[in-house]
C-alpha positions in Angstrom: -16.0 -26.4 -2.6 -18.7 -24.0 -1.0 -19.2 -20.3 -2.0 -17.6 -17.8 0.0 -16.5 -13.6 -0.2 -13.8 -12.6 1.0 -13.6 -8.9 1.8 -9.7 -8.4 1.3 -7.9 -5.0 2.6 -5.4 -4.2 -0.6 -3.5 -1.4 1.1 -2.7 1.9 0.3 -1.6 1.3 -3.2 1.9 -0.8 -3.2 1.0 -3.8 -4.5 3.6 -5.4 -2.4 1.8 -3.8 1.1 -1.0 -6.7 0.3 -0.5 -9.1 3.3 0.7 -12.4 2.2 -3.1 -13.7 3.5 -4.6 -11.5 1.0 -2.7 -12.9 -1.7 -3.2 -16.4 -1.0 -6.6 -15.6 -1.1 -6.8 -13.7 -4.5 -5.3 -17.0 -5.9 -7.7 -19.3 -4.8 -10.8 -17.3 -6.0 -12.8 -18.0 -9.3 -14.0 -14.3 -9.5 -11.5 -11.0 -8.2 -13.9 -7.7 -8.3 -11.4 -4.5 -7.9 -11.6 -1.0 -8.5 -8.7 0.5 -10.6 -9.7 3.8 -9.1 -8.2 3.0 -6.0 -7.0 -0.4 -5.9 -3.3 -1.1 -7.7 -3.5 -3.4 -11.3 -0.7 -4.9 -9.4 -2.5 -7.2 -6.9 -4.1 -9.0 -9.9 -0.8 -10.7 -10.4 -2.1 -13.0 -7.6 -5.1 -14.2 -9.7 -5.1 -18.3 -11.1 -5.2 -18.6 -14.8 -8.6 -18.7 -15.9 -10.2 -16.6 -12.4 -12.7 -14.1 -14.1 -11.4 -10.4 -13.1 -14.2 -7.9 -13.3 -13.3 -4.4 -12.5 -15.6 -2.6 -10.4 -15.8 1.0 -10.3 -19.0 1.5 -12.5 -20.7 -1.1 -10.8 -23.8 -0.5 -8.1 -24.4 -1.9 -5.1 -27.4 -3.9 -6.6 -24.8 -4.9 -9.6 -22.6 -6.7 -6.8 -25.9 -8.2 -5.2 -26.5 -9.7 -8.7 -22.7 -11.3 -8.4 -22.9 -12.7 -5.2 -26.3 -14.2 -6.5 -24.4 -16.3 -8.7 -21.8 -16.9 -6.2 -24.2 -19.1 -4.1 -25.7 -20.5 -7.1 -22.4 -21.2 -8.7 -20.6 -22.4 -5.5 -18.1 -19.8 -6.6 -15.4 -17.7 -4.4 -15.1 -14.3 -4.5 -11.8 -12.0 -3.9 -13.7 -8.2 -3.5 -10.7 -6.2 -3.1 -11.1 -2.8 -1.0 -8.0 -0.4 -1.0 -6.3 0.3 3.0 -8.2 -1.8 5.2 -11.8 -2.6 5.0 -13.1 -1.7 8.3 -12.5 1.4 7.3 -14.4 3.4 5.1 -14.8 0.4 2.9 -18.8 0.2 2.4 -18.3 -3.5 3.2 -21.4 -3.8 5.7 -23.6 -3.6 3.3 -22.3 -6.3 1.1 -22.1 -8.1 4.2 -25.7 -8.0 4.7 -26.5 -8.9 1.1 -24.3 -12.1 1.7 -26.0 -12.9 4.9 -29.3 -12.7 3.3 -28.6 -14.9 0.6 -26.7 -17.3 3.2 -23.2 -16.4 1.4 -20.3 -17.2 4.3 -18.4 -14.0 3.9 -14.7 -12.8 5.8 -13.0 -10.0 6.0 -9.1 -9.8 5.5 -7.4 -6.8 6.9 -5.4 -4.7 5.0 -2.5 -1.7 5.3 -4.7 1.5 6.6 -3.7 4.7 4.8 -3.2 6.6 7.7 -0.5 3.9 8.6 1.1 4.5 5.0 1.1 8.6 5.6 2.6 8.3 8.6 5.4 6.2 7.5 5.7 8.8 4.1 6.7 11.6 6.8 8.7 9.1 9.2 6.4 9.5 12.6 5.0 7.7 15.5 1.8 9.2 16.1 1.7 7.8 19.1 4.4 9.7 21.7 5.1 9.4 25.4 3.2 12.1 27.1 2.8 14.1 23.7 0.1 12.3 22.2 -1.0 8.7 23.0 -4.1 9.0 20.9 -4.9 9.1 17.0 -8.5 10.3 15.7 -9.7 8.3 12.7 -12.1 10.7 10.7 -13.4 12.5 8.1 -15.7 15.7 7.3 -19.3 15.7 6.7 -20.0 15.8 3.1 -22.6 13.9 1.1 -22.5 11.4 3.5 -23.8 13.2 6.6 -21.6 12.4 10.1 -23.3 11.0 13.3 -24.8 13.2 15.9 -21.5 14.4 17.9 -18.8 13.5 16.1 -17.2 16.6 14.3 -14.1 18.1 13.2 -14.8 20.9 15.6 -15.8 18.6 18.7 -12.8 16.2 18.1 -10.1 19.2 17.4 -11.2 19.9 21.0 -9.0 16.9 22.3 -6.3 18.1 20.8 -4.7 14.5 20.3 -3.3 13.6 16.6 -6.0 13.1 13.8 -5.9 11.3 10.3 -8.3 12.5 8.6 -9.7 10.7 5.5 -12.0 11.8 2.3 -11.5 15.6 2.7 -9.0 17.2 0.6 -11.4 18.4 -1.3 -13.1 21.4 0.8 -9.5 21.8 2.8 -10.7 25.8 3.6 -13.8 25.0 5.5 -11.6 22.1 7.3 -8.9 24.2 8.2 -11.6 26.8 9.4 -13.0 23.3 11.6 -10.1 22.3 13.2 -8.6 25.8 14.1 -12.3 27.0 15.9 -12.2 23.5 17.4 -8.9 24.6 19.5 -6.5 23.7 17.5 -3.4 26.8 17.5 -2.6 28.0 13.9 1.5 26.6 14.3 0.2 23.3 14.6 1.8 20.8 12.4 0.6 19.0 9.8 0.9 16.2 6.9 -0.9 16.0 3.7 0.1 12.2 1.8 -1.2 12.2 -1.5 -1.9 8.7 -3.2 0.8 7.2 -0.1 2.6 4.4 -2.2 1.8 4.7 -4.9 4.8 6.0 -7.5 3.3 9.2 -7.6 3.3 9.5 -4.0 3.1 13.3 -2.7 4.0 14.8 0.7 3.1 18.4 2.2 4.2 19.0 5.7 3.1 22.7 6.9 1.4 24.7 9.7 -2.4 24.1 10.0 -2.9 27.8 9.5 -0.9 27.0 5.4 -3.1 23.9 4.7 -5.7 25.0 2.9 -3.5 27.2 0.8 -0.9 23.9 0.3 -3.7 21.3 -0.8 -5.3 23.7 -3.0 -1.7 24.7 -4.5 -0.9 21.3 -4.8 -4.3 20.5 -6.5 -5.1 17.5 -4.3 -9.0 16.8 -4.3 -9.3 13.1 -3.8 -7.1 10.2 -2.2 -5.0 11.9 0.1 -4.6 11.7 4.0 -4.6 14.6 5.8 -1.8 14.1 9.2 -3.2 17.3 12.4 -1.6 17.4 15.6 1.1 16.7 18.4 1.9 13.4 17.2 3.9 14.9 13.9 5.9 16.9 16.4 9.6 16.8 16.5 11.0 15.1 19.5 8.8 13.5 22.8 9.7 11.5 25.5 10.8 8.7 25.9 9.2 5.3 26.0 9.4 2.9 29.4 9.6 0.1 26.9 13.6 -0.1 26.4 14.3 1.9 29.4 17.3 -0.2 31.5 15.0 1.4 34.8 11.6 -0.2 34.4 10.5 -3.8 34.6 8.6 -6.0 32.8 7.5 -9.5 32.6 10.5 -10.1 30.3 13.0 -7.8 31.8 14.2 -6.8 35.5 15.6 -3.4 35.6 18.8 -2.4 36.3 17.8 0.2 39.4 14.0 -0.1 40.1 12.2 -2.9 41.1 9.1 -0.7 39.8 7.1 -3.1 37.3 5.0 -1.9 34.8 2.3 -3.7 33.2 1.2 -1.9 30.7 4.8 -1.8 28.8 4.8 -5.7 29.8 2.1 -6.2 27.3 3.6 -3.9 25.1 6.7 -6.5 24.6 4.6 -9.0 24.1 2.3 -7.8 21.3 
């Protein structure tokens, strides 16, 4: 057996929304590291008798240096379990380096995004025909300061759809953000608060009511915050199951026109 971390996305908080890979995983690992913060007690249920379970939210980064320490001089396997996915906002590169340094083999396991889980709380496809074929992945500056062009303001501009993570809790200064970015005030808006989980909350309003709804609702923390076309009633529609386009697995019924891009579409 050779030491190895596995970086494993949890999900939004349903402990059934952990893909069957990450639960394979968790059961084959002789330590699981979670945070109850933000990870569900739930996924734990996939850890053999006799794994050692340490829960993580006091723990600093040079506390999980000292783990994976013992990892490659154990020959242990870790589980560290992120919430959503961890490519995203996960702070995994920075175990990653520590693992890499001490010649650890490491992986990462995707996971259930949160902006996935609040879209499916308020029952849209953020990506429409012709409405809005693009979705943001963000957040506001904060203590952790943003790179040089990327802004609220500056991507409001594009007026696509944005999920916006990590910033419930300054929602005036964002509203302010996204309305001087170009945003109208009767755009429409999500806020999903702990999506999943059985205390699951949904606020769907104009973008000129969010900050008044988040702060009425008293959401500071774990929430996704849904801006733009995409949440729009209605759209066109796709090419996809339209009887007059072709595609590599389907000749229409009155064009010969093929499209390629809804070919590969069909096939993913």
């Amino acid at each position: 057996m050779s030491s190895k971390v596995w970086f494993i996305g949890a999900g939004p908080g349903a402990p059934d929304l952990l893909t069957i890979r990450g639960a394979k995983l968790i059961s084959e690992a002789d330590v699981v590291v979670w945070a109850r913060s933000l990870v569900h007690e739930g996924v734990l249920e996939h850890a053999r008798e006799g794994a050692e379970v340490i829960e993580s939210t006091t723990i600093p980064l040079e506390g999980v240096r000292e783990l994976y320490e013992r990892a490659a001089r154990e020959d242990l396997k870790i589980a560290r379990v992120h919430s959503g996915d961890p490519s995203l906002y996960g702070a995994v590169l920075e175990q990653a380096e520590i693992c890499e340094e001490l010649g650890l083999e490491w992986e990462m396991v995707p996971g259930v995004s949160s902006f996935g889980a609040a879209a499916a709380a308020v029952g849209r496809e953020l990506t429409v025909p012709e409405v809005s074929q693009s979705v943001i992945l963000t957040r506001r500056a904060s203590r952790t300061p943003m790179p040089n062009n990327e802004d609220i303001k500056t991507f409001a501009a594009i007026g696509t759809t944005m999920a916006i993570f990590l910033s419930a809790a300054k929602p005036r200064p964002l509203q302010q953000e996204l309305l001087e970015g170009g945003y109208a005030p009767e755009t429409p808006c999500a806020v999903v608060y702990r999506a999943t989980w059985p205390d699951e909350e949904v606020i769907e309003c104009r973008l000129d009511e969010l900050a008044d709804r988040i702060r009425a609702a008293g959401f500071t923390r774990q929430a996704m915050i849904l801006v733009g076309p995409g949440l729009k009633e209605g759209g066109t529609r796709s090419h996809l199951y339209s009887p007059n386009f072709s595609h590599s697995f389907r000749k229409a019924e009155n064009t010969s026109e093929h499209l390629p891009e809804e070919a590969d579409a069909a096939a993913s």
